[in-house]
C-alpha atoms as one frame of an Amber mdcrd trajectory, in Angstrom:
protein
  34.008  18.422 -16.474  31.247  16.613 -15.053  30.907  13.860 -12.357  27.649
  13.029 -13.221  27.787   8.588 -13.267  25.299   8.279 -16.759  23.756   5.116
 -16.414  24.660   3.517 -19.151  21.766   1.527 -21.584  21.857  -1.916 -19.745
  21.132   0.424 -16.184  18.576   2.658 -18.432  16.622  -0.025 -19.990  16.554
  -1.868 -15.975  14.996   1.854 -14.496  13.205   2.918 -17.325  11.612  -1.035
 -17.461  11.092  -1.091 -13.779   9.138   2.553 -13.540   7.052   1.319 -16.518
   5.944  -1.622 -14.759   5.712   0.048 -11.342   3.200   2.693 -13.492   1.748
  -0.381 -15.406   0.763  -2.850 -12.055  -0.345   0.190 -10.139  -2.999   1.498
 -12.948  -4.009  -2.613 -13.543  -4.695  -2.838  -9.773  -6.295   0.457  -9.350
  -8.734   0.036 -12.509  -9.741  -3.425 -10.705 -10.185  -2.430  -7.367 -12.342
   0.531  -8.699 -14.165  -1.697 -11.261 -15.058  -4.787  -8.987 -15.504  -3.461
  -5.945 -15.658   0.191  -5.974 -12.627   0.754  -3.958  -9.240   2.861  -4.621
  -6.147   1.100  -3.668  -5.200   3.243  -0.910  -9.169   2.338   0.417  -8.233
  -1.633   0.141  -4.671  -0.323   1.636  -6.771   0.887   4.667  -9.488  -1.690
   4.884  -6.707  -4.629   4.760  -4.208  -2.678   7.563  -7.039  -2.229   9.802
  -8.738  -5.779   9.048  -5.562  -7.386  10.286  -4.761  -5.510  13.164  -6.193
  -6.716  16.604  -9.705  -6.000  16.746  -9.750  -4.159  13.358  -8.196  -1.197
  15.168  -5.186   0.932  14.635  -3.880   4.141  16.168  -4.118   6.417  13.370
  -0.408   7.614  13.695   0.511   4.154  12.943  -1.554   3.571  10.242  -0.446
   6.482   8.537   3.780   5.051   9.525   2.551   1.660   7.968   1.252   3.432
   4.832   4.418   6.191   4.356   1.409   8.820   4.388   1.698  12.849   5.799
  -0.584  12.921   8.963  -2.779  15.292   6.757  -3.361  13.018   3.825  -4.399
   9.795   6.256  -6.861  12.041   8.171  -8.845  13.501   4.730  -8.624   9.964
   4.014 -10.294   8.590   6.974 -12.607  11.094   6.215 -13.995   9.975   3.675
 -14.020   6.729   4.237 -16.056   7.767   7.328 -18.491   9.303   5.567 -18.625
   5.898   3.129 -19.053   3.481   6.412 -16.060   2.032   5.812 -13.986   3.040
   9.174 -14.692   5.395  12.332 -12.479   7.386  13.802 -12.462   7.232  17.957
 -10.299   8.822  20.541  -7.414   6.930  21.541  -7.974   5.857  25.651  -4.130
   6.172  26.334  -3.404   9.424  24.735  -6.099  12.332  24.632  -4.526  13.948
  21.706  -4.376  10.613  19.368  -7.398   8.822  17.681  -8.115   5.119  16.571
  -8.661   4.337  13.443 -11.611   1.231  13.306 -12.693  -1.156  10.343 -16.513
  -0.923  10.357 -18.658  -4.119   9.801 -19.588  -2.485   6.369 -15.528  -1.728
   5.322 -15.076  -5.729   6.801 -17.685  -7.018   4.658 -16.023  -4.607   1.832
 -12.309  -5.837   2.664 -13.669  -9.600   2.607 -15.172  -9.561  -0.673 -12.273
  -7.754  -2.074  -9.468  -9.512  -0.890  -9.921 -12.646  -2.943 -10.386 -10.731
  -5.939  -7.410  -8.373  -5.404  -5.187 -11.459  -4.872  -6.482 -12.823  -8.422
  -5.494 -10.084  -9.864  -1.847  -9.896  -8.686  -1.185 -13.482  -9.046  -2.868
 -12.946 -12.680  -0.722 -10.018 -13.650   2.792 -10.767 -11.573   2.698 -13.892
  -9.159   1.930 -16.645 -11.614   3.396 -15.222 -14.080   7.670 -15.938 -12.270
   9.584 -18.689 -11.666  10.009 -19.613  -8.229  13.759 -18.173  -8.747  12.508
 -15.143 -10.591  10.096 -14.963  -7.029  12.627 -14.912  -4.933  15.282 -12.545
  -6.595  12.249 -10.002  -6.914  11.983 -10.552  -3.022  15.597  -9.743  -2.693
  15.612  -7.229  -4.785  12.435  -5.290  -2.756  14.098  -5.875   0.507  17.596
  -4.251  -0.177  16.152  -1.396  -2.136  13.788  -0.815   0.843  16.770  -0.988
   3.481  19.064   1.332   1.031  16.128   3.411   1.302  15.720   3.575   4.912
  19.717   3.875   5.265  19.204   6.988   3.519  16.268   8.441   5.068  16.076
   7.252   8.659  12.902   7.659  10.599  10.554   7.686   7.770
C-alpha cells in the first residue's frame, strides 16, 4: 500500500499549467533578449545585478548567491562576458583570494539599451496582461513558495 499523496486533477492542471508557463515566459524572454539585443538572459541577469550595485561592482561570491549559481558556472560566465567587454574581473582589496566582478562602460551601455526593452516585453507578455488582484496574489504566491523553499534548503 502506498503513501504516495497523487495530486489530484485540480493540483495537476495548477503544476502542469504553472511549469508550462514557467517554460513558456523563459523561452519568450530569452528569444527577445537574444533577438534585440544580442544578450542571453543570464547576460542581462549579470549586466542588471552589477548595474545596480554601488559603482557597478559586486564581489563575485555574491553575485553568484544573488543569482543561485555554482561558483564554477558564474566564473565561465564572467568569462565570457570578459572576453565580450561586457564585465572585468579584478581582485577583491579586502580578501586576496576573492575577485570583483565590474560592469564595463560597454556592458552599461548594453544593460541601458536593454532594460527598456526587456521591461516591454514582460509587461507585454505577463504584467499588463493581470488585474491588480491577480498582481498581487502572484506576488504572494512567489514569496511563500520562495520562503517554503528556503525552509527546506537553508543556506542556499
Amino acid at each position: 500500500m502506498s503513501d504516495t499523496r497523487w495530486l489530484d486533477d485540480r493540483e495537476q492542471r495548477a503544476w502542469r499549467g504553472l511549469m508550462t508557463m514557467q517554460a513558456g515566459l523563459s523561452q519568450y524572454i530569452e528569444r527577445q533578449l537574444r533577438t534585440q539585443c544580442g544578450l542571453s538572459s543570464a547576460d542581462y541577469q549579470v549586466l542588471a545585478h552589477l548595474s545596480e550595485a554601488p559603482g557597478g561592482r559586486l564581489r563575485a561570491f555574491a553575485l553568484g548567491d544573488t543569482m543561485r549559481w555554482e561558483k564554477s558556472r558564474l566564473s565561465q560566465h564572467l568569462t565570457r562576458m570578459e572576453k565580450r567587454g561586457l564585465v572585468s574581473r579584478e581582485p577583491c582589496p579586502t580578501d586576496q583570494r576573492g575577485a570583483v566582478a565590474v560592469i564595463t562602460d560597454q556592458g552599461r551601455e548594453l544593460i541601458e539599451t536593454a532594460a527598456p526593452l526587456h521591461v516591454a516585453d514582460v509587461r507585454n507578455v505577463l504584467i499588463d496582461h493581470l488585474t491588480p488582484v491577480q498582481l498581487e496574489l502572484l506576488c504572494e504566491i512567489g514569496d511563500q513558495v520562495r520562503q517554503r523553499l528556503a525552509e527546506l534548503a537553508p543556506g542556499q
